[in-house]
N, C-alpha and C positions, 0 to 999 in steps of 0.2 A: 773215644770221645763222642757227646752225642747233644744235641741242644734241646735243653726243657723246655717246653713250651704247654700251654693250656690247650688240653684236648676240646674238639670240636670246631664251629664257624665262629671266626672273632667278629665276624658284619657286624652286628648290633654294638660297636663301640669298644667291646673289650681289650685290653691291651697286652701284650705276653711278652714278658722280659727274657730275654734272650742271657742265658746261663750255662757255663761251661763246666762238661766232665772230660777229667783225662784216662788215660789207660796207664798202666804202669809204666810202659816203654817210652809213653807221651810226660811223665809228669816230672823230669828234670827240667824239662823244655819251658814245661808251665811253670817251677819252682823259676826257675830263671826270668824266665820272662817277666814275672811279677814281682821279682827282689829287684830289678833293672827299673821297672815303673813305681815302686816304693823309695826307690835309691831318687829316681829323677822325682819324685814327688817334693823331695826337700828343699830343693829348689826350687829361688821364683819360673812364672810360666817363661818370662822369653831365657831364662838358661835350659828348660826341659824344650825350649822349641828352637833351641841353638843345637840341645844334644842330638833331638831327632830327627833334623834335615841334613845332619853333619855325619850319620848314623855310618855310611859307607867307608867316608874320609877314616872316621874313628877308626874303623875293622884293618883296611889299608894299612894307616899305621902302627896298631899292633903287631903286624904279623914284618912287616918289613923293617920295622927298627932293632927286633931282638934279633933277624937277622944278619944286620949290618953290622948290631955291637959283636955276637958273635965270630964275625970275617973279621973285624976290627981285631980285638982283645984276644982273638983266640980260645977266650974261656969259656969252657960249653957249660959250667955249671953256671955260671950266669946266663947264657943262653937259654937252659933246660927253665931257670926258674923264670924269667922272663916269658917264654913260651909256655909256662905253665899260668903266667897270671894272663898275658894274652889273650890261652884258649878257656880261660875263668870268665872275663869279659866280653871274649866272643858269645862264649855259650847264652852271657845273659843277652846281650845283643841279638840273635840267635833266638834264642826264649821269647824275650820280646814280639817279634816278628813274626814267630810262630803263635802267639795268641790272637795277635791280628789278625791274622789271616785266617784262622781257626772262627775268631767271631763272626767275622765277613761270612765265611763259608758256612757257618749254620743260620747266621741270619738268609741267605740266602733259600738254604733247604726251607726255614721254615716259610718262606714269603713261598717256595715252591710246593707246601703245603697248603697254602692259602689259609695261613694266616700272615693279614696285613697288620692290624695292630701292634708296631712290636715297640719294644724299648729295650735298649743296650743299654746296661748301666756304666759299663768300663766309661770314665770319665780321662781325657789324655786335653794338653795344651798345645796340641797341633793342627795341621790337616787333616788327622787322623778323627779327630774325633769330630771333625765336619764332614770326612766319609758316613760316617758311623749316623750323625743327623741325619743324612742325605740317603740313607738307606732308611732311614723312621720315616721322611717325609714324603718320598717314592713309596713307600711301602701303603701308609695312609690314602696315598694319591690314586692308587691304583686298588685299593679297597673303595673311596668311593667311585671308582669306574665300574667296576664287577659291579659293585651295587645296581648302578645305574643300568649295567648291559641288563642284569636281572631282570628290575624292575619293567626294561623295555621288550623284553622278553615274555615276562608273563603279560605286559599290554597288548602285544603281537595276539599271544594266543589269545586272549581273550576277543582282541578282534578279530581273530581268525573263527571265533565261535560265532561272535553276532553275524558277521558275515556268511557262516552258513546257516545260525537262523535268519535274516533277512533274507537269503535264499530260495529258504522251506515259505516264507511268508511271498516271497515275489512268485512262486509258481503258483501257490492257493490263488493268490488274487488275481493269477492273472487266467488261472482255470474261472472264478466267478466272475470276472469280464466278458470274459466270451459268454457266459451264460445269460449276462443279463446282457448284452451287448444280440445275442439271438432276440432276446426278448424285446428289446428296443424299436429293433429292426421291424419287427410282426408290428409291435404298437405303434411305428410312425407311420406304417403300410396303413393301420385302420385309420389313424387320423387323419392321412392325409386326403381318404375318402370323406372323411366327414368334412374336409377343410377346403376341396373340393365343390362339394354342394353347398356350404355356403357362399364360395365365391362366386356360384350360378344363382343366387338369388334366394335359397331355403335356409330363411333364419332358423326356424324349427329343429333343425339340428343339434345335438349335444355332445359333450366328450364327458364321458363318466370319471371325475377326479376322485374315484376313491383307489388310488393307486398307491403300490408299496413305496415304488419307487417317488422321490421327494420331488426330485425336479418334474418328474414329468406330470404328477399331481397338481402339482403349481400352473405349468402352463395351462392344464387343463381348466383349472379353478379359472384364471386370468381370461380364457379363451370363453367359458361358458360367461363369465359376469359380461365382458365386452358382449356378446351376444346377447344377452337378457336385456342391458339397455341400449343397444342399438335396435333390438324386437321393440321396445318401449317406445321411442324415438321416432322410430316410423310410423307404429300405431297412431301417432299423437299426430304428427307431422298429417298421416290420412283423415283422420276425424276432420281437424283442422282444414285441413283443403276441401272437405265434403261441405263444412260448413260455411265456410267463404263462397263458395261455391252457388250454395244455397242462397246465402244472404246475396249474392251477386246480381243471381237471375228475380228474387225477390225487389230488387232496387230497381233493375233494367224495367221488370214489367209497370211496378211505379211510374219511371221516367219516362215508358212508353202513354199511360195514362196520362200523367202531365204535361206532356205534348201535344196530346189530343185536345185535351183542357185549355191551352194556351192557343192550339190551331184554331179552337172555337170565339173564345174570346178576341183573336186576331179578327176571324170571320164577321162577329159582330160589332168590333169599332168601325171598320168598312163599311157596314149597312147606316152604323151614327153617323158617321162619316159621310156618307152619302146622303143619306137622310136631314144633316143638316145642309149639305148642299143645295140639296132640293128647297127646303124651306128657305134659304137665304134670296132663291133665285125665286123662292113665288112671293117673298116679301115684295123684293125690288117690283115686282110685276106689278102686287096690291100698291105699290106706292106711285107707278105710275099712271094704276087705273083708278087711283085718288086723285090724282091730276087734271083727271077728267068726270074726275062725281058729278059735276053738274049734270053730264051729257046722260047717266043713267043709274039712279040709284039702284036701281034691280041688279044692275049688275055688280055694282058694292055690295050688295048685300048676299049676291053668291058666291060671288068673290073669298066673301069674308066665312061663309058656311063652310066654302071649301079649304080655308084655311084653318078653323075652326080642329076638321076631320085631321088634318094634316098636323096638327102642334098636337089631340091628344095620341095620334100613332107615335109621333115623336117621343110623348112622355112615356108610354104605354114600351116603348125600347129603348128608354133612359133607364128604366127600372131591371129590365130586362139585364141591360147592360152591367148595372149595379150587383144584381143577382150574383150573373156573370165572374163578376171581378173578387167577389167575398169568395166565390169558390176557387180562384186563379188562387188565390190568398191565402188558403186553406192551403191549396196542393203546393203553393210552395214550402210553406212550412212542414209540411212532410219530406218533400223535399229536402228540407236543409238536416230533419233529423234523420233519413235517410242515411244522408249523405258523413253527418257525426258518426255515426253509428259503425259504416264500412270504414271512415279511417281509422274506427277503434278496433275495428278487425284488421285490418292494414297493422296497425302498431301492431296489436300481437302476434301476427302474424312472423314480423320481423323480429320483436322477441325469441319465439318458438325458432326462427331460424338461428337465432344465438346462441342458444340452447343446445342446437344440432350440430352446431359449427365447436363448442366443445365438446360435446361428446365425440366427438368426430376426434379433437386433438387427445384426449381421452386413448381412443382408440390407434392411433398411431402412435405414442407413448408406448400403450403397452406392445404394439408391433416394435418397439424400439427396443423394449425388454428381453422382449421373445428373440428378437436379433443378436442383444448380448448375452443371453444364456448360451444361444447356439454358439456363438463365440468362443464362450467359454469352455462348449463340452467338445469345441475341435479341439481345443488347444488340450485338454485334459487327453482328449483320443491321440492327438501327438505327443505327447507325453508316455503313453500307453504302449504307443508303436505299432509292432501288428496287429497285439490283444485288441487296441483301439479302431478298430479300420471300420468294424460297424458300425459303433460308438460313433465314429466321423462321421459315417453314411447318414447316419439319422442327423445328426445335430446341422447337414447340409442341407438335407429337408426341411428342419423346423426353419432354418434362416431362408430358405426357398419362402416357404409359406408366410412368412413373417414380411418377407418383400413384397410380395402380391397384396397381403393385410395392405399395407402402405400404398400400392398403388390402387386399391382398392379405396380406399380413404381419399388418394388426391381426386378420385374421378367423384364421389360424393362433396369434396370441398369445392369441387370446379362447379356441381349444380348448385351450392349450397351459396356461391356466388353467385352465379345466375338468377336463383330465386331472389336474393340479395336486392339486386339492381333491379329486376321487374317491382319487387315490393316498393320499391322507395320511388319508383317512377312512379307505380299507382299511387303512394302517398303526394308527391306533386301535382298529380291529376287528381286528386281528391281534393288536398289545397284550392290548386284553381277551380274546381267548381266549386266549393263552398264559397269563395268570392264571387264566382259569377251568378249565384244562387241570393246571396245577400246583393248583390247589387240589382237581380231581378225582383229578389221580394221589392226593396227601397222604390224602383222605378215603376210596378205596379200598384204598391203605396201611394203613390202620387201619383196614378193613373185613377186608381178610385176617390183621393180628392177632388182632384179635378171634374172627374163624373159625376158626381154628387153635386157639382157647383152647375154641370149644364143641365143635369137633370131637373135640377132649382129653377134654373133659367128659362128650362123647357116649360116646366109645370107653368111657372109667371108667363111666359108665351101663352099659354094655353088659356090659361083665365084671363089673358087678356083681350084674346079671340073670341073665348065664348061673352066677353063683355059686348066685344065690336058685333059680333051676329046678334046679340039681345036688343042692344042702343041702335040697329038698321035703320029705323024709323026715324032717329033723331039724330043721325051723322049728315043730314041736310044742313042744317043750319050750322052744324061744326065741322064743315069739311076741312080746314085748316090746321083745324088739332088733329083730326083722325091723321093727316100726312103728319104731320110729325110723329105722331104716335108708331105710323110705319116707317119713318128713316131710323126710330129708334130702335128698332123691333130690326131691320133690314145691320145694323151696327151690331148688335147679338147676334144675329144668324153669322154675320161673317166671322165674330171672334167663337161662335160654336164650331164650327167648320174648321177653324185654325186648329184649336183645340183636339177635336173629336181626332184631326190628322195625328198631331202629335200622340193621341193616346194610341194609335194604331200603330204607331211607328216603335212603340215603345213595346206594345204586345207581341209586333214582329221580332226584335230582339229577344225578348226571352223567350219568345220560341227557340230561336236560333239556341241558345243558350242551355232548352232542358232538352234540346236536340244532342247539344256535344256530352251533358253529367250521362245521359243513357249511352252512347256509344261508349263513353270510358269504362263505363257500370260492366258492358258487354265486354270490354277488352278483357277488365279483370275476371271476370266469370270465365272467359276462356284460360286466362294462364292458371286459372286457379283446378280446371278439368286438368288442363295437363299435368299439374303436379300430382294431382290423385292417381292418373295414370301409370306416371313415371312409380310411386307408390306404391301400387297396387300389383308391379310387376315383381315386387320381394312378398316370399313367401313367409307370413310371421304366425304364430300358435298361438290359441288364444291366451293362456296360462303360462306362456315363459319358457315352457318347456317342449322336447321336443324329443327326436328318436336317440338313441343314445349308443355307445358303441362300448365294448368292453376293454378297460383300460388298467385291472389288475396286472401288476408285476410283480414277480418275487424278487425283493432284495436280496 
């Protein structure tokens, strides 16, 4: 007996009915067996599933009743035929059981051939044929298990392949690690000379960014453009200082001239000032040597000669004074344009400082950069492991150098402040002298009204003198008018005198005044050397450019 089954893998689905041959010695067993489940087929299912759970009971009784009627009856040919229909019904009983088991057992060889798709057709209304299911649905179950061990099997190997090429890929790369990682090493070693000398001061320096490698081309590029406009920056920042500088000691020597200017004019209200004194005190004299005209006209009449000489000296340094004052008038007005002028240098000055204070932030940005790159190619180099340890080494430099950048940057922001506060102070002090300047033009203004009014007053003194020396002759009979004529005359001397004081007092003030715009003039001229100085001590090239280091890498 042997079970047919569909040669080859039944995996992909196929299903192989499970079908029985017997041998000749096997095929009563089978004839029986199958007349026994055609006999139970005629019956409903629960009398074919009464007959084969009762299957035992039934065998039992056959063999035991024919031999009880036997003992009983005595009669063996009842016996004989009794035990002949018996071992009839055993047999198919028997038959039966032997098919079953027969099925079982080549369903088994085949599922032990690996084929799982099976199907038993023998159709029974027992448990029997839920064995019989229960061997198709195991059987199916365990086809798709193999399937699955399969399929896990070829994903095994198949990882087990990528895994040794990621292998072959992780030794290459990490043999071209160390390569460029030597490489790296040598090229942070030049740069760090070039990075070096520019932090002593030699902008002219450069890093040649035609490099293979992308990162380190980049810093490079970032590193020369920061340098290009902080060389700019400076350049601009020196000119600029050169020229304030200039225009400083330009204003100082002005303010030293309009000092002189104003020292002179001070000089000559003191001499009006005196001068009308004097006339005040030889009126009073004429008037009380008119008091006594009777007793000597000769002496009226030298009197009055010598007054004469004395009102045109007066007018003769009225004029003088006048001269004087147009020119104080003049120098102030330069003065005040001057003085416009340096706060327009002042303002951009302070601009240009805005200017440097972002480039400044500019430049600590890209130190910011350069930080997070380095950042980035430790963690890469830790990622790496040993292959990386170069890699680190450099990438601890570049963040080395990137930190200095930045503290390099705060000691430019700390002068960049400084300059800051000096600028806005000399704006303050430019402020107040342009008011103390408009308040000396205004009071010199009305210094030379005023003069103009005594010098009027002088001139009418004067012609009125040379009347009184002409009329000598005939101040006899009008001695009466000539004294009033001098109490008049003796009332203007004292309100000249008042006067001539106040304009004196008014010249000494703006002295005082283009004494302080020239000291200020001077202060800023000095802050303005030392930042040329301060300046002058970075090294910049004319053209931007500068020595250069070689910064090819092979990727």
């Amino acid at each position: 007996m042997s079970a047919e089954t569909v040669e080859g893998d039944t995996h992909d689905g196929d299903t192989v009915q499970i079908s029985l041959s017997f041998s000749p010695e096997e095929w009563w067993w089978s004839f029986a067996g199958a007349s026994s489940q055609r006999f139970k087929q005629l019956f409903p299912n629960v009398i074919q599933r009464t007959l084969n759970r009762q299957l035992w009971l039934h065998s039992g009784i056959a063999i035991l009743v024919p031999v009880a009627a036997a003992i009983y009856t005595g009669s063996w040919l009842t016996v004989g035929a009794i035990m002949v229909a018996t071992f009839f019904f055993g047999g198919m009983i028997y038959g039966e059981m032997f098919v079953i088991i027969k099925t079982l057992q080549r369903t088994a060889e085949a599922v032990g051939d690996g084929q799982y798709r099976l199907r038993i057709p023998d159709q029974r209304a027992d448990e029997i044929d839920d064995v019989y299911r229960g061997f198709e649905a195991t059987a199916a179950d365990l086809d798709d298990r193999v399937t699955e061990a399969e399929d896990a099997k070829e994903q095994a190997q198949r990882q087990q392949e990528r895994a040794e090429e990621a292998r072959a890929e992780a030794e290459a790369a990490k043999q071209e690690a160390e390569a460029v990682a030597d490489q790296l090493r040598t090229r942070a070693q030049e740069y760090s000379e070039v990075m070096d000398a520019v932090a002593d001061g030699d902008l002219t320096r450069r890093l040649d960014a035609d490099a293979d490698n992308e990162a380190m081309a980049d810093i490079a590029t970032a590193f020369n453009e920061m340098l290009d406009s902080l060389s700019g920056t400076v350049e601009e920042a020196s000119e600029f200082a050169d020229t304030v500088a200039s225009v400083s000691e330009d204003a100082a020597a002005s303010g030293q001239e309009i000092r002189r200017a104003s020292d002179e004019v001070s000089g000559s209200m003191e001499e009006i000032a005196s001068g009308a004194e004097d006339q005040r005190e030889q009126v009073t004299d004429a008037s009380e040597r008119m008091n006594d005209l009777s007793a000597t006209i000769e002496e009226i009449a030298s009197s009055a000669t010598e007054v004469a000489g004395t009102a045109a000296d007066a007018a003769d340094t009225g004029e003088e004074a006048r001269d004087a004052s147009e020119r104080a008038g003049e120098e102030i007005a330069s003065i005040r344009e001057n003085a416009a002028s340096a706060a327009t240098e002042v303002a951009t000055l302070d601009q240009r400082i805005e200017q440097i204070d972002e480039i400044v932030d500019l430049i600590d940005g890209i130190a910011e950069q350069t930080n997070t790159l380095a950042l980035n190619a430790s963690i890469e180099a830790a990622r790496a492991g040993e292959a990386g340890e170069g890699f680190a080494v450099v990438a601890n430099e570049v963040k080395d150098l990137a930190e200095e950048t930045q503290d390099a940057t705060d000691e430019v922001e700390s002068v960049i402040a400084e300059m800051r506060e000096q600028a806005a102070a000399a704006t303050d002090e430019m402020d107040d002298m342009e008011d103390s300047v408009e308040s000396g033009a205004d009071t010199i203004e009305d210094a030379m009204a005023k003069l103009e009014s005594v010098v009027a007053t002088i001139e009418d003194v004067n012609a009125g003198v040379q009347e009184i020396d002409d009329a000598t002759d005939r101040q006899a009979s009008t001695t009466q008018e000539v004294v009033a004529t001098i109490d008049s005359v003796a009332a203007i001397s004292d309100q000249t005198a008042e006067e001539a004081q106040s304009v004196s007092a008014s010249a000494e003030e703006q002295t005082a005044a283009t004494r302080e715009v020239t000291e200020t003039i001077q202060q800023l001229s000095t802050e303005a050397d030392q930042l040329s100085t301060l300046l002058d001590e970075m090294q910049v090239s004319a053209g931007g450019t500068g020595a250069t280091i070689d910064a090819t890498l092979e990727d």
